[in-house]
C-alpha positions in Angstrom: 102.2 42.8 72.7 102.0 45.1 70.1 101.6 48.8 70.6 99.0 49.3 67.9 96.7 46.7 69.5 97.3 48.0 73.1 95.8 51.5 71.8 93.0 49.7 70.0 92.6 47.5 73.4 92.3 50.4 74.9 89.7 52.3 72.9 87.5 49.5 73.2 88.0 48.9 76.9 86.8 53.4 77.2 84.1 53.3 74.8 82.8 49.8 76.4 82.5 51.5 79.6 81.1 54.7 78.9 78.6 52.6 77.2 78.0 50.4 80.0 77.2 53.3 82.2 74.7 54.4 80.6 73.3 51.8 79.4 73.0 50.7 83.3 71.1 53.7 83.9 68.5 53.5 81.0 67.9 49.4 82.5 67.6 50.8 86.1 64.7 53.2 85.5 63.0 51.0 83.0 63.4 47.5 85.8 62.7 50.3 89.3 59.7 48.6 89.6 60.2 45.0 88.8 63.1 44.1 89.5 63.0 40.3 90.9 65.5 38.9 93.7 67.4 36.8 92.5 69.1 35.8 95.4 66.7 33.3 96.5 66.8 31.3 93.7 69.6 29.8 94.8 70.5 27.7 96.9 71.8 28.1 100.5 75.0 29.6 101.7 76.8 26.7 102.5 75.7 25.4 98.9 75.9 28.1 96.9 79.7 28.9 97.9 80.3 25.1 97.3 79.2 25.3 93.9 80.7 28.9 93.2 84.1 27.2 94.0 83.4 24.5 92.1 82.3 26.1 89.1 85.2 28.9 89.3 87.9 25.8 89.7 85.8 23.9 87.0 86.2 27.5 84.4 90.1 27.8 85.4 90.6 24.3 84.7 88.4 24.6 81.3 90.6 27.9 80.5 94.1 26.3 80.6 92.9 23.3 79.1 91.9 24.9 75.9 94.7 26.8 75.5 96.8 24.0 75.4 94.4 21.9 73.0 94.5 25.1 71.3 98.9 25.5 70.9 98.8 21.8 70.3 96.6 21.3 67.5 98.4 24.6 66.0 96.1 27.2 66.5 96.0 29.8 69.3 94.7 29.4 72.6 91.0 28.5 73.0 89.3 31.2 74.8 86.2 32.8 75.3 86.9 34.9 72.2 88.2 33.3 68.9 91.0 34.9 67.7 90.5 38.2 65.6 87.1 38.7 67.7 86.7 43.0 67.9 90.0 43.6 66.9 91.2 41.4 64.2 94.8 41.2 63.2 95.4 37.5 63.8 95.8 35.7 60.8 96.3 33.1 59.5 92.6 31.5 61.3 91.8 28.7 59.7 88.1 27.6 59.2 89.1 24.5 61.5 90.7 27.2 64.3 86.7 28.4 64.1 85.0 25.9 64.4 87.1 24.0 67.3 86.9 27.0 69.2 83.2 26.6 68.8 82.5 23.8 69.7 85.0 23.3 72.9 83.3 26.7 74.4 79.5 25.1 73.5 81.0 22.4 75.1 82.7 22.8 77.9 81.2 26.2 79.5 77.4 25.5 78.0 76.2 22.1 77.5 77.9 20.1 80.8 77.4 22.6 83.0 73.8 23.1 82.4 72.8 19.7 81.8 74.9 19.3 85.6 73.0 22.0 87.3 69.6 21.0 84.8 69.7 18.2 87.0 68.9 19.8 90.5 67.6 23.3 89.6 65.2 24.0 87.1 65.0 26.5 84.6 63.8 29.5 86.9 66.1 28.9 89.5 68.7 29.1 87.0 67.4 32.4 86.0 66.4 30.8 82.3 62.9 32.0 82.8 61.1 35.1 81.9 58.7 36.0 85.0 57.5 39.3 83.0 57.8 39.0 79.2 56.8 42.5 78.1 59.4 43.9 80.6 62.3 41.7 78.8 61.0 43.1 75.7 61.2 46.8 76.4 64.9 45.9 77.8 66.0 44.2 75.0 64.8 46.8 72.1 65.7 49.5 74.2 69.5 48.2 75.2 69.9 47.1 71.9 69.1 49.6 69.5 71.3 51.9 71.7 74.3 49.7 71.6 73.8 48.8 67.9 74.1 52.9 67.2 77.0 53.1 69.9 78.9 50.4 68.4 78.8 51.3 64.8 79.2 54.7 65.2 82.0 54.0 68.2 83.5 50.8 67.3 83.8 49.9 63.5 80.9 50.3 60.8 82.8 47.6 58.8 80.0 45.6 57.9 78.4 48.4 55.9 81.3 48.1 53.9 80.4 44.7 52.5 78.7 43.5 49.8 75.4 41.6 49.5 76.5 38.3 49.2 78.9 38.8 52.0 76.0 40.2 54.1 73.4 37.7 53.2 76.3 34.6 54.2 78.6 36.3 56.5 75.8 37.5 58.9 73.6 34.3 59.7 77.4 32.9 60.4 79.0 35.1 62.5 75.6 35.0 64.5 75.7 31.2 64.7 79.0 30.5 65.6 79.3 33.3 68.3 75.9 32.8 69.4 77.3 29.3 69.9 80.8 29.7 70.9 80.7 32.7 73.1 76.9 33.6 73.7 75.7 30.5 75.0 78.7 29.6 77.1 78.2 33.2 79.1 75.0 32.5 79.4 74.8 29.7 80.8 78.4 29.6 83.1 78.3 33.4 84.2 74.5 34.4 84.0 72.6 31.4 84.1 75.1 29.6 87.4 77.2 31.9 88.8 75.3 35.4 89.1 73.1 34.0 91.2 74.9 32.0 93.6 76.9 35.5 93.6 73.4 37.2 94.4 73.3 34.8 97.4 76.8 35.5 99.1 77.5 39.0 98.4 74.3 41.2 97.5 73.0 42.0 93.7 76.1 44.8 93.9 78.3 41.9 94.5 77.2 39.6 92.2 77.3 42.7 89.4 80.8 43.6 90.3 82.2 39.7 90.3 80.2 38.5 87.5 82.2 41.2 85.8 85.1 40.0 87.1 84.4 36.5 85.9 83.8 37.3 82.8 87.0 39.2 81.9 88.9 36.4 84.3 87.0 34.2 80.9 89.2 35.9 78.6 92.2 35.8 79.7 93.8 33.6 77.0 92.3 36.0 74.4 94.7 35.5 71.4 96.4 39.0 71.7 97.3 38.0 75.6 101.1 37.7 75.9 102.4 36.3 79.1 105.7 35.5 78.3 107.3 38.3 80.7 106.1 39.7 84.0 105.7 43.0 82.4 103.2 41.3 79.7 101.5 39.6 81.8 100.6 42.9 83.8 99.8 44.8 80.8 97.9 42.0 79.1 95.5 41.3 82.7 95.1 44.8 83.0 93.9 45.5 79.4 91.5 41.9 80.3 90.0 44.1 83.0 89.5 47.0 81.4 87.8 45.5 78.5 86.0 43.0 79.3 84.5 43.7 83.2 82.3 46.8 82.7 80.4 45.0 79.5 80.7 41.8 82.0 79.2 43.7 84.8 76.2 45.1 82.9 75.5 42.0 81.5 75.1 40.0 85.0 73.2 43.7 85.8 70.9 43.1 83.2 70.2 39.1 84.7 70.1 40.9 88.7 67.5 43.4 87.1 65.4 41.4 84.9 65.9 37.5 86.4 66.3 36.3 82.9 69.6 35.5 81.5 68.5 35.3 78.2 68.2 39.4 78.0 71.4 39.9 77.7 72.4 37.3 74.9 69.6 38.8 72.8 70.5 42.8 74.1 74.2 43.0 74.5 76.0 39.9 73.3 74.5 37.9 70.3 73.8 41.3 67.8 75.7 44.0 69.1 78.4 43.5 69.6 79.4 40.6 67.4 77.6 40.2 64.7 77.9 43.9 64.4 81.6 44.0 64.3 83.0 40.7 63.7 81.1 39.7 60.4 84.1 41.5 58.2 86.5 39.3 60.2 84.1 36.1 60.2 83.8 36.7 56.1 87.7 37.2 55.9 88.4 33.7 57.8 85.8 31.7 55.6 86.7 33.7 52.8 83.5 34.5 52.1 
């Protein structure tokens, strides 16, 4: 792994967590009196850890799959992140490489697990419900307009840089296609399934801390991943956690606080960060 993407990694993984923190804080005092248990939409212990297992097998099994759909069809592994995502540097992505990745994540982690668990729980069990609309509101407007100044001031203001016709098409895409290919898929496999069944066996503390957990364990064959060596492979899981499981953690916070796993596609996922950050890279690889 390169160093220069290792420092990057790094930066991202610090200001992510910072971020996180207090982000936490500002959803905490504006959910202290409405916060909904979550716990007991799901279903009973000896159920919800025979689902959990199932659905953890079921992602592991989806992961290595798509990376080796991904190596075989020439690309790079299929992950929950398409190559370049945050930090770019991964060229040649072809508009085909985008577009796979797309739709195997809306797939694989969105469409059959919901329309499996659509079957037996309905939408408020699965935490696709809003029980108090204006309170979803506040959080969203409030969590994103924080994390939209945070990120472009923290991150990369690279999308200021472009020019209108870039913005007017690179914007609704990026949107789409990581609303669809990376969005979605949390939503529905983390936030939607898994954060409450974790609600259930461990506590809302528990389900916060392993829902993080999850989700970075979801990005493990993230393009700039190398496991070739045991010393890659340590550095390259250890840069996964430190990424990706704070912003995991405050995004199955934001579902324990608010029941509704739709706040935090539209707060902290959808917008900011990826439209935000990776519409230069989405313009770049449609060559827009």
């Amino acid at each position: 792994m390169a160093q220069s993407y290792q420092i990057t990694l790094v930066e991202i993984g610090a200001s992510a967590g910072a971020e996180a923190v207090v982000l936490a804080l500002l959803v905490w005092a504006l959910t202290r009196h409405s916060a909904p248990d979550i716990a007991g939409r799901a279903p009973a212990v000896p159920t919800a850890r025979r689902e959990t297992i199932g659905v953890l097998a079921y992602g592991l099994t989806a992961q290595l799959l798509g990376a080796a759909i991904g190596i075989a069809l020439g690309w790079h592994p299929i992950s929950f992140h398409l190559a370049g995502t945050l930090i770019g540097g991964h060229e040649p992505i072809g508009i085909p490489e985008a577009l796979g990745w797309c739709a195997y994540n809306l797939t694989v982690y969105a469409v059959a697990p919901y329309l499996w668990f659509r079957r037996r729980y309905d939408r408020t069990a699965l935490c696709l419900r809003s029980s108090d609309r204006r309170r979803d509101l506040l959080v969203i407007g409030v969590v994103l307009a924080f994390s939209t100044v945070s990120q472009l001031v923290g991150l990369s203001a690279a999308i200021l840089a472009l020019d209108p016709r870039q913005l007017t098409l690179g914007i609704p895409l990026t949107f789409t296609l990581y609303l669809l290919g990376t969005g979605l898929p949390t939503l529905v496999f983390v936030q939607a399934i898994l954060v409450p069944r974790f609600a259930r066996l461990t506590g809302t503390s528990g389900a916060v801390l392993l829902g993080g957990l999850t989700y970075a364990a979801l990005h493990l064959g993230d393009a700039w991943a190398r496991f070739e060596t045991v010393e890659q492979a340590v550095t390259s899981i250890g840069l996964v956690l430190l990424v990706y499981t704070f912003p995991g953690m405050f995004k199955a916070f934001l579902t324990v606080r608010t029941g509704n796993a739709w706040v935090h596609l539209w707060a902290y996922h959808a917008i900011a960060p990826h439209t935000l950050i990776d519409t230069p890279w989405i313009v770049r690889v449609f060559r827009i």
